[in-house]
TORFIMAR-890856 format. One record per residue: residue in one letter; x, y, z of N, C-alpha, C in turn. Coordinates in steps of 0.02 Angstrom, whole numbers, plus 50000, padded with zeros to 5 digits. Layout:
AXYZXYZXYZ...
This chain:
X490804900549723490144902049753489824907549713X489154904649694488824911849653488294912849691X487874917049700487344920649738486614918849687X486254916949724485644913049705485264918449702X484534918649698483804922549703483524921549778X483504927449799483324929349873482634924949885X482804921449917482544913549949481584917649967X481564923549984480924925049992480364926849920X480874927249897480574932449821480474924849762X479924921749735479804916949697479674919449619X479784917049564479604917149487479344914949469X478934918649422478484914449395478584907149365X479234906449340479694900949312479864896549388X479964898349431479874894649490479374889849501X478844895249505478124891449527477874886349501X478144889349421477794881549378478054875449379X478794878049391479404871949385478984867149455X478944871649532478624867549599478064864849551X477574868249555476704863449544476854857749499X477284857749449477364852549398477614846949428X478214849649497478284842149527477854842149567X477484846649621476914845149666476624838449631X476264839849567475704837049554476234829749528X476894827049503477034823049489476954817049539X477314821849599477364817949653476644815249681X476124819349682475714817949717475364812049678X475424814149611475214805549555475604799649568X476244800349606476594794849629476374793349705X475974800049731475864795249804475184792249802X474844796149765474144791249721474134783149714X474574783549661474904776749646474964772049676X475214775749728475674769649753475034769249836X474564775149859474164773149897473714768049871X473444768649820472814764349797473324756549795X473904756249769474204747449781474114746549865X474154750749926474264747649980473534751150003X473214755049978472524754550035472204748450048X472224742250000471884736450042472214732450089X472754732550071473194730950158473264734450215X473104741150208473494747250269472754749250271X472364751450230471664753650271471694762250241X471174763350231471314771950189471584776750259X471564775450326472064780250363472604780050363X472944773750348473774772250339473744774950275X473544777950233473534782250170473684788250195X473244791350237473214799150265473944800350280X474134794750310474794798450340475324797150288X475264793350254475604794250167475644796850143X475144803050139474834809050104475404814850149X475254815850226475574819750251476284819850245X476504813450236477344814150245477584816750173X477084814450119477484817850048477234824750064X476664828350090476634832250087477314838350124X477714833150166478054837950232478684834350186X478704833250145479344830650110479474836050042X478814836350013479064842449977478994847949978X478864849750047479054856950068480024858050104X480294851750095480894853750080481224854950005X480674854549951481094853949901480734860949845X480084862749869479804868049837479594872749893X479384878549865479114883449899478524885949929X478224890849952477994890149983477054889449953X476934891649919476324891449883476154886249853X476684881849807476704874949799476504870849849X476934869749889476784866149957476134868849995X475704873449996474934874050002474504870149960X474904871649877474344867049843474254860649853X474984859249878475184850349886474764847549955X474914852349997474164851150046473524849950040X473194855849985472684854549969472314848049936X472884848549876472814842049847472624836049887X473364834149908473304828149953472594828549997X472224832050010471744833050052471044831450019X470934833049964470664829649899470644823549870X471234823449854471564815349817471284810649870X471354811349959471214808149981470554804649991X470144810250034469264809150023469114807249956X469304810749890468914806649833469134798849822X469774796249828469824790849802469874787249888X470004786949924469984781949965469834783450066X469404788050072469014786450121468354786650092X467914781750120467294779450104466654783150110X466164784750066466244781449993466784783149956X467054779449924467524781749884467024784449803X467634791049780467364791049705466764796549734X466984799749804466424806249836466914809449870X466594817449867466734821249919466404821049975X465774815949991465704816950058465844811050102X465744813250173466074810050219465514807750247X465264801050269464854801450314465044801550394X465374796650400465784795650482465624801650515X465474803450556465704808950617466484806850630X466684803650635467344800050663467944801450602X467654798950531468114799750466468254810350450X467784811150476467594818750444468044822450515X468104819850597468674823150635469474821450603X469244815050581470134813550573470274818050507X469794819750468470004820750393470294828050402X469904831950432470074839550470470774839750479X470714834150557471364835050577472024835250528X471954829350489472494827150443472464833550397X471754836550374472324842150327472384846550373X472534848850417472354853650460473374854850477X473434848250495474224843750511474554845650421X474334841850398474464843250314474824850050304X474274854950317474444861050293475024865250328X475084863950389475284868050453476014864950456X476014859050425476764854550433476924859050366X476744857750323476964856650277477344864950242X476804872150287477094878850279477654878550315X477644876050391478224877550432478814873850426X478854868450378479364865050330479774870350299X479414872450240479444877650191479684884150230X479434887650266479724890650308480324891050348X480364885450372481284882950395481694880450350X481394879850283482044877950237482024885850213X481704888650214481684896650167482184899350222X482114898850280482664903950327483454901350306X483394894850312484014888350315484364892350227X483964892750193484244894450149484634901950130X484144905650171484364913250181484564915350224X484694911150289485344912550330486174906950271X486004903350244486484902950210486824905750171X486284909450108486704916350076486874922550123X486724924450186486964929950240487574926350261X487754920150265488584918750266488914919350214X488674915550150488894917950088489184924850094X488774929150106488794937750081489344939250145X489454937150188489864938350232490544936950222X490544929450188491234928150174491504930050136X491064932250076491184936250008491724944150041X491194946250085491564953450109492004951950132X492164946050198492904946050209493374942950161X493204940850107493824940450045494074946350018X493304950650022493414957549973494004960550036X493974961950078494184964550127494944962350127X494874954250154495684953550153496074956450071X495764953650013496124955149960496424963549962X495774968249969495954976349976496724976750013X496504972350078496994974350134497744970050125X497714965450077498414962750066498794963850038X498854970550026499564975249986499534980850013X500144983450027500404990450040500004996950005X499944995149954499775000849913498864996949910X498555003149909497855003449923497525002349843X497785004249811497665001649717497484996849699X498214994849726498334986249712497944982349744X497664983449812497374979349843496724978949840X496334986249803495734985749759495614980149724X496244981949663496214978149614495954969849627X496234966449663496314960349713495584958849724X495374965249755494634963949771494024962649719X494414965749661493874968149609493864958449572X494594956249583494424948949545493794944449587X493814945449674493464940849699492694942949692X492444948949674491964950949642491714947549601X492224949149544492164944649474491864938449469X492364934949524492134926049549491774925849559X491344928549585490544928249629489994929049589X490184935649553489454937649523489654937749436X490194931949407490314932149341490174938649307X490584943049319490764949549282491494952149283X491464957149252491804962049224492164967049257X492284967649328492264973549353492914978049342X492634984649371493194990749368492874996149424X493614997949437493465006149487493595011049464X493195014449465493365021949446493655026849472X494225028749499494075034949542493655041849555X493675044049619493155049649612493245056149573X494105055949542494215060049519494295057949423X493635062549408493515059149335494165061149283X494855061849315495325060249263495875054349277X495505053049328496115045449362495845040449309X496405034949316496365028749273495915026049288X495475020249273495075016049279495555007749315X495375006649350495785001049384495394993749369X495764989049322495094984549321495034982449228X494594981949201494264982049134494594987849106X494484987649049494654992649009494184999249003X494365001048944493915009348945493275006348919X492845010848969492065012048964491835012748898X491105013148874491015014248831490555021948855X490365023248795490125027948792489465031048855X488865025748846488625024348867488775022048940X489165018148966489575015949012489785023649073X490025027849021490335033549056490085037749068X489445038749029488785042749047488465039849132X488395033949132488085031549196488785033349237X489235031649236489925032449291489555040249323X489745043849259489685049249280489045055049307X488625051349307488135050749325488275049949418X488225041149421488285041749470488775044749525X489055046549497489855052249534489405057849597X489045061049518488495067949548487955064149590X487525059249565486965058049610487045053949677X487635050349653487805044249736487245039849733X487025037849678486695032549664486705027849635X486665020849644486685016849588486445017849523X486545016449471486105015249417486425008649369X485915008749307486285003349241485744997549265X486084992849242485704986449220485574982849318X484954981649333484674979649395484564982949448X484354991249424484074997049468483464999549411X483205005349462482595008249415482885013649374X483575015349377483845022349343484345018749285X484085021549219484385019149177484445010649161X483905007849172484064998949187484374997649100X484195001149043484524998248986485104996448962X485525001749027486385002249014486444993749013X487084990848985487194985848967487604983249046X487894986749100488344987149130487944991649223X488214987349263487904990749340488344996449359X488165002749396488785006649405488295007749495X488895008249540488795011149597489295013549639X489195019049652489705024849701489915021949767X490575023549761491085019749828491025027049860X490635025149940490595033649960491095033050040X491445036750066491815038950115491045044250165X491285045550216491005050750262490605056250225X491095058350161491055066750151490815066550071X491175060750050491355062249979491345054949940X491265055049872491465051249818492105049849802X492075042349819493015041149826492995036949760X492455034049729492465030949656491965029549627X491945026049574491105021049571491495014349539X491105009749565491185003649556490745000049482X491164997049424490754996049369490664988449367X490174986549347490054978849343490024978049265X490114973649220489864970949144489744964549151X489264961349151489164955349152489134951849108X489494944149122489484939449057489024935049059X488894932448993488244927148975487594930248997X487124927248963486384928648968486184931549017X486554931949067485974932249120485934942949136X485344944249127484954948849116485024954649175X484904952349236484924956149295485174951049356X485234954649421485394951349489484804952149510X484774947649541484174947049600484314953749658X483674953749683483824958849755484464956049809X484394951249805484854946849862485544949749843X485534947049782486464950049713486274956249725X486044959649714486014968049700486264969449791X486114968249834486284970649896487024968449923X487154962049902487764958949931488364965349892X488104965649823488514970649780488734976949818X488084979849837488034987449879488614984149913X488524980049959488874978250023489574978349994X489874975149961490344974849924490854981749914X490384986049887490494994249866490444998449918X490134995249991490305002550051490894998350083X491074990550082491874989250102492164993350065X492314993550020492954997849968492845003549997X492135005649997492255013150048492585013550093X492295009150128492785007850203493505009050202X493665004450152494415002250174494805008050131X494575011650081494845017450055494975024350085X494415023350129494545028350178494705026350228X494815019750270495525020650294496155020550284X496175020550213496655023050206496945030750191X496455033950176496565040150141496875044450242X496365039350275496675043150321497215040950360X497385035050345498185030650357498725036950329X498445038250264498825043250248499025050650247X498265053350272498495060150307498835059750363X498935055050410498995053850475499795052750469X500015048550410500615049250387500955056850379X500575059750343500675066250289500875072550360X500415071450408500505074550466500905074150507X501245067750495501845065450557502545067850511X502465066550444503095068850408503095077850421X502405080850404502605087950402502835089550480X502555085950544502705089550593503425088150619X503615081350591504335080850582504885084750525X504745086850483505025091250428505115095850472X504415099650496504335107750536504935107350609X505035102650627505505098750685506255099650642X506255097850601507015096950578507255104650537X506715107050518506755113550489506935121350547X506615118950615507025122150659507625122350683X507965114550692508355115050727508875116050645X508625114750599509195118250529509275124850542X508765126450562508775135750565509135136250624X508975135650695509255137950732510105135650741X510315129850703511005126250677511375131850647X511095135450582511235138450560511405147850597X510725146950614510825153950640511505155050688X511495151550752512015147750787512925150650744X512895143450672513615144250652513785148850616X513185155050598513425160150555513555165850591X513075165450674513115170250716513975172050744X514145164450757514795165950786515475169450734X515515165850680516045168850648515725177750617X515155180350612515115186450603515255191550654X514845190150729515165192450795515735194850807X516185187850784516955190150758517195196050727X517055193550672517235200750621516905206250644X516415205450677515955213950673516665215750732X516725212150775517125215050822517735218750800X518015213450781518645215050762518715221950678X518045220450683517965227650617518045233650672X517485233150727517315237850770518025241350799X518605237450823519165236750852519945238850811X519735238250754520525235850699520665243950714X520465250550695520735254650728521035257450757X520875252450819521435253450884521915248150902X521985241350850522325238350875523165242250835X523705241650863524105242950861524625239050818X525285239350784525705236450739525705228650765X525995229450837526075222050856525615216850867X525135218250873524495212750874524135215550798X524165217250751523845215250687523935208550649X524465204950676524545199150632524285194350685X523945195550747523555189850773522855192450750X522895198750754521985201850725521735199150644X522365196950617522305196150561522065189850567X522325183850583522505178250595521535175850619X521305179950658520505177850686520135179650624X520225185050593519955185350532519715182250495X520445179050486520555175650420520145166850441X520165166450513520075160650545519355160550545X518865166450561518215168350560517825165950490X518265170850435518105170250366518015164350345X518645159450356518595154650324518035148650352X517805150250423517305145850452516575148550423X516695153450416515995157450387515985154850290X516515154850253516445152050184516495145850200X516555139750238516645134550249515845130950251X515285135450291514785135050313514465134250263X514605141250216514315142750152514275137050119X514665138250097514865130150039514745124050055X514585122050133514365114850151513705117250133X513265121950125512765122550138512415123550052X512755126350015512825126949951512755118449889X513505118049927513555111949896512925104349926X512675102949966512255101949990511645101149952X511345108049931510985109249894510715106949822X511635109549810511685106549737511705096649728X511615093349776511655086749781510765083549791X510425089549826509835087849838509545089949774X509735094949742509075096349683509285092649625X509875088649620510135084649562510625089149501X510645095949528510975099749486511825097049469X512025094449521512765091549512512905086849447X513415090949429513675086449344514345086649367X514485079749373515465080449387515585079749304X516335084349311516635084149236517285079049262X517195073849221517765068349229518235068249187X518785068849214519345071249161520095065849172X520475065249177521095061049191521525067149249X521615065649294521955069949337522435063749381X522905067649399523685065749458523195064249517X523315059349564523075058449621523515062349665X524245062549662524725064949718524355074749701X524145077349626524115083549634523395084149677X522915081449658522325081949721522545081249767X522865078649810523115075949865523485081249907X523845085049856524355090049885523735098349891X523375098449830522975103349834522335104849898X522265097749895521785097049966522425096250024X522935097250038523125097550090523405104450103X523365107650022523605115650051523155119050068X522555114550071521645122550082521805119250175X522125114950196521925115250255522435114550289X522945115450281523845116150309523695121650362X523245125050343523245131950413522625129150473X522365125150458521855122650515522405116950563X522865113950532523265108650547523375108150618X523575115450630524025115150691524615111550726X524495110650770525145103550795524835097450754X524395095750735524415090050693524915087350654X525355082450656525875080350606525365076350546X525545079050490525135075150446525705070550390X525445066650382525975060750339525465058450282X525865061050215525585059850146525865054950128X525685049650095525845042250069525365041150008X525855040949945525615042249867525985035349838X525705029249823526135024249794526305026549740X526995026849727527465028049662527165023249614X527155029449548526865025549485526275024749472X525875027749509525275027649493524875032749427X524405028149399524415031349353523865036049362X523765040249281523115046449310522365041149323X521755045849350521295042249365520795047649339X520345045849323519555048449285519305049349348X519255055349356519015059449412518725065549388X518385071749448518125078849446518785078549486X519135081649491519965085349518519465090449590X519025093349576518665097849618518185094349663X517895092649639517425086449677517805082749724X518425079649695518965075849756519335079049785X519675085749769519715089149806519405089649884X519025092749848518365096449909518455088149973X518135080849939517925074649990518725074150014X519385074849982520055073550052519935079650087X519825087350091519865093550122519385092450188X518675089550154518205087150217518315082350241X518705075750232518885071350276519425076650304X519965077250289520375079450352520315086650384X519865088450360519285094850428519125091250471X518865083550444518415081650507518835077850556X519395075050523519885072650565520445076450607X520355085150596520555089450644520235091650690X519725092050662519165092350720518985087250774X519055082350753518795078050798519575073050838X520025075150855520645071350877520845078650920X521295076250968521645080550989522365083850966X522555089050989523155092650949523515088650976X524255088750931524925083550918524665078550903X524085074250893524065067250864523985067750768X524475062950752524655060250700523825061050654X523825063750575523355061750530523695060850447X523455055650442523875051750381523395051950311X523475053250248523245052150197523685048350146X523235041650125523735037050080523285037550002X523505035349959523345036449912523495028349872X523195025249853523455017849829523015015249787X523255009049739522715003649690522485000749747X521814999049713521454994049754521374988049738X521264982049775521394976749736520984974449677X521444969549635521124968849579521174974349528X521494979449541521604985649505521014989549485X520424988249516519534990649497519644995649528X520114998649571519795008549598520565008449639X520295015949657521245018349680520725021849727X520935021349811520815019849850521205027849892X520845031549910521135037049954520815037750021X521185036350066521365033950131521375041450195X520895042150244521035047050289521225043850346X521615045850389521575040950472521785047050514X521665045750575521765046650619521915043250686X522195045350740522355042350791521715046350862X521175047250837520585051150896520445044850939X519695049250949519265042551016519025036750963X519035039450882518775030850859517975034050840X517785028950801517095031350797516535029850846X516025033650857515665031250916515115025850910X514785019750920514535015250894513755017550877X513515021550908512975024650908512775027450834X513505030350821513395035550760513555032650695X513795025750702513875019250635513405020350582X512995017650589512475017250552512065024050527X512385030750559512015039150541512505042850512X513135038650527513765042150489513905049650431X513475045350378513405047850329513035051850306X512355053750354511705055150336511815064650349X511335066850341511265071950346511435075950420X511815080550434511655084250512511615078050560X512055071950537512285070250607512885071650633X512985071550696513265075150740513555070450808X514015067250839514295065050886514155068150926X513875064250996513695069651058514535069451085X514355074851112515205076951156515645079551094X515365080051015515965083050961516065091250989X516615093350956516905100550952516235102150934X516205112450948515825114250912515785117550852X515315119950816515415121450767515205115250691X515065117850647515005111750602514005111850623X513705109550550513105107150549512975100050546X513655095850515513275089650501513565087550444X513755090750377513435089150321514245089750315X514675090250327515305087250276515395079550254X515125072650296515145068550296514645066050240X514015070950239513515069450187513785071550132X513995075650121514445079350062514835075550014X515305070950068515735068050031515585060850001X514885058350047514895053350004514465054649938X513955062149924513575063049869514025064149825X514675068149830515265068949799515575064249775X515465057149798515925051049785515475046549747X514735047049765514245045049715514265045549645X514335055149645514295057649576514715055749529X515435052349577515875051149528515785043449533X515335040249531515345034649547515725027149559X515815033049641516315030049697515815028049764X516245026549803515895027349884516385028549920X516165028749982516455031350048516305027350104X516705024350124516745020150186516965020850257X516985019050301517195021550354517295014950415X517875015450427518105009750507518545010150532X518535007950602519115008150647519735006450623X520155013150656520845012150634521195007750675X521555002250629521964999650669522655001050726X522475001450800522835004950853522445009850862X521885013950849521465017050881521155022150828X520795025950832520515030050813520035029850730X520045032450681519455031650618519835031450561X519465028050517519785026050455519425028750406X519525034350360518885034650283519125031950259X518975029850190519125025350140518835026850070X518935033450027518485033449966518775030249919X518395025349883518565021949817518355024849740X518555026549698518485029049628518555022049598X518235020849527518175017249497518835017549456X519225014949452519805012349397519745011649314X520005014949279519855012449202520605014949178X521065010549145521565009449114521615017949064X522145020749062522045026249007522045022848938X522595018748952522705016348867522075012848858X521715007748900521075005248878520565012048853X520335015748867520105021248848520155024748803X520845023248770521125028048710520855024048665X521165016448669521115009748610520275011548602X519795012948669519145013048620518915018748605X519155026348613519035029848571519185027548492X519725025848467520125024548412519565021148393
């Protein structure tokens, strides 16, 4: 569908094209009256006259179709009401009907012309309607508001055979669309940025530019300008094209600014959720640093007076304080170092049974009645690991598996190939309540937390270990233990030593 010349507005190239058939036609109804006026009588002419006349006011406009009235009104009295080969009438009787008939002539023949002129220009007002809801759906059929410009800018294209592009309002954004402007081109862009006016080729500002430019405006502001380049001859748009265009360019307004505010509205729900999670980090924190310092201040306040025989329990809270207080630290540290990307594991060949044993001596004093059972398959060979990094992910699995089980129940660490020999597989269990179904799927994430867990703890050992198992690019799994309670599961990737050597060599 392309957009025609506004059905009210006529050309000079119009007019001549109508009168040239006015007058063809009317030499054909000439014609063909003078073969039947001696059978039909020169009034069965008149109304011969009227019907071509009300016939081609469906096919020309409106000034044409006056002349075609006139004519016929002429043509008639001179050649065939009597005398013929005169303009005058004698009849009293010939001279009412002759009135009437052009009278009918003329009045049919405008209000013809008139209902095809609406018929035609309520047709381009659907046109221009459907045009916008293409532009519209295309904008609106992608996520990203760019893209869905873009979309819009082709069904443009379709319509009014051009070129188009968007500019943004910010004169160092890309151009979305056509390529780079020309010189000339970017002078009008920028132009219209400052004035919020159309200009270029089919306005009064600048009409020489080769190219149409008009500003995509929001409430407040300049959200782009819209560029047209048009292909083939054709010179300018009609008023009709020039408006559907506008129309065209305050949708994109539209829909750009709903989005801009789709997206503050976003931007606002994240910060007031950030500002939400940033308290309860703080008050989390404040909370687990409060209690183990309390401690110590006390027992600083106190050590004085405690006496020989209770120093090795005074000691014992201390040491129990301290280590919950560097425990904090370092979840909170290490953490950090996972979020800003600073983490570089150094991968080296290390013993699985010596990680194994080293992470069970940082937490042999949290143990308590816990019986713990180490299981290392014999023969295993070294594995390309950070020794520290895996460390640290067995120390935080079995923190979390003391924490969360009751004292005297069994916690086991196995150490084994995995199948297919692709990763060696280190194993936490326990015999607790099991994992809770709720917390499946948050497991891993940041500061989640089991309702009804011990206290103490932010969250983040579980996040820890799987960024830890990432870096070495591993994972961390987690499921019910068989006979009750939780299963971790971290996998390291497997690589042969001797394969490794053969391709250094």
């Amino acid at each position: 569908m392309e957009f025609v010349a506004n059905p009210f507005r006529t050309t000079v190239t119009g007019r001549i094209y109508d009168y040239i058939v006015v007058a063809l036609v009317m030499a054909a109804a000439s014609a063909l009256g003078s073969v039947l006026v001696s059978s039909t009588g020169y009034l069965a002419i008149g109304v011969l006259f009227l019907l071509t006349v009300i016939g081609l006011s469906m096919w020309v406009d409106r000034w044409p179709v006056l002349a075609a009235g006139v004519l016929a009104a002429l043509i008639w009295n001179f050649f065939f009401i009597p005398p013929v080969h005169s303009f005058t009438i004698l009849r009293d009787q010939d001279k009412i009907l002759y009135w009437i008939d052009v009278g009918v002539t003329l009045a049919a023949g405008q209000l013809m012309a008139t209902v095809r002129q609406h018929v035609r220009y309520e047709k381009l007002r659907l046109e221009r309607a459907s045009l916008l809801l293409r532009v519209s759906q295309a904008a609106t059929s992608t996520p990203v508001a760019l893209d869905g410009v873009e979309l819009a800018l082709r069904e443009i294209d379709r319509t009014f055979a051009t070129d188009s592009a968007f500019w943004p309002g910010d004169q160092e954004g890309p151009a979305i669309g056509m390529g780079a402007a020309s010189a000339s081109e970017s002078a009008v862009i920028g132009w219209v940025r400052q004035a919020r006016r159309p200009a270029g080729r089919s306005t009064t500002t600048l009409p020489g530019v080769s190219a149409l430019a008009l500003p995509v405006l929001s409430s407040g502001s300049v959200l782009g300008v819209l560029n047209l380049r048009f292909r083939g001859p054709k010179e300018k748009l009609s008023p009709f094209e020039l408006e559907s265009v506008e129309a065209c360019a305050r949708q994109l307004g539209i829909i750009l600014e709903r989005e801009q505010v789709r997206l503050l509205t976003e931007e606002k729900r994240l910060l007031e959720a950030s500002d939400r999670l940033h308290r309860v980090i703080l008050d989390a924190v404040s909370h687990e640093l409060k209690s183990p310092l309390t401690s110590l201040s006390i027992i600083a306040e106190n050590f004085a007076s405690v006496d020989g025989r209770d120093r090795q329990s005074v000691g014992h809270e201390m040491r129990t304080a301290t280590r919950r207080l560097q425990r904090l630290v370092n979840n909170l540290l290490d953490q950090a170092r996972l979020e800003s990307g600073s983490l570089r594991p150094k991968l080296d060949w290390s013993s699985p049974a010596d990680v194994v044993n080293a992470a069970v001596s940082q937490v042999r004093e949290q143990l308590g009645s816990h019986r713990l059972e180490v299981v290392v398959q014999p023969a295993l060979p070294p594995v390309q690991m950070d020794a520290a990094l895996m460390e640290h992910v067995l120390s935080n699995l079995l923190l979390n598996a003391i924490l969360h089980t009751p004292e005297g129940t069994p916690i086991s660490i196995e150490v084994r190939m995995g199948d297919n020999r692709k990763a060696v597989v280190f194993e936490v269990a326990d015999r607790g309540s099991g994992l809770p179904p709720a917390m499946r799927q948050n497991l891993f994430k940041k500061f989640a937390r089991a309702d009804g867990g011990p206290a103490g703890g932010l969250g983040l050992g579980l996040s820890i270990v799987r960024g830890f198992m990432a870096a070495q690019g591993g994972d961390v799994t987690a499921a019910p233990n068989s006979g009750g309670g939780a299963r971790f599961s971290a996998h390291l990737p497997f690589v042969a030593h001797e394969e490794l050597v053969g391709e250094e060599c």
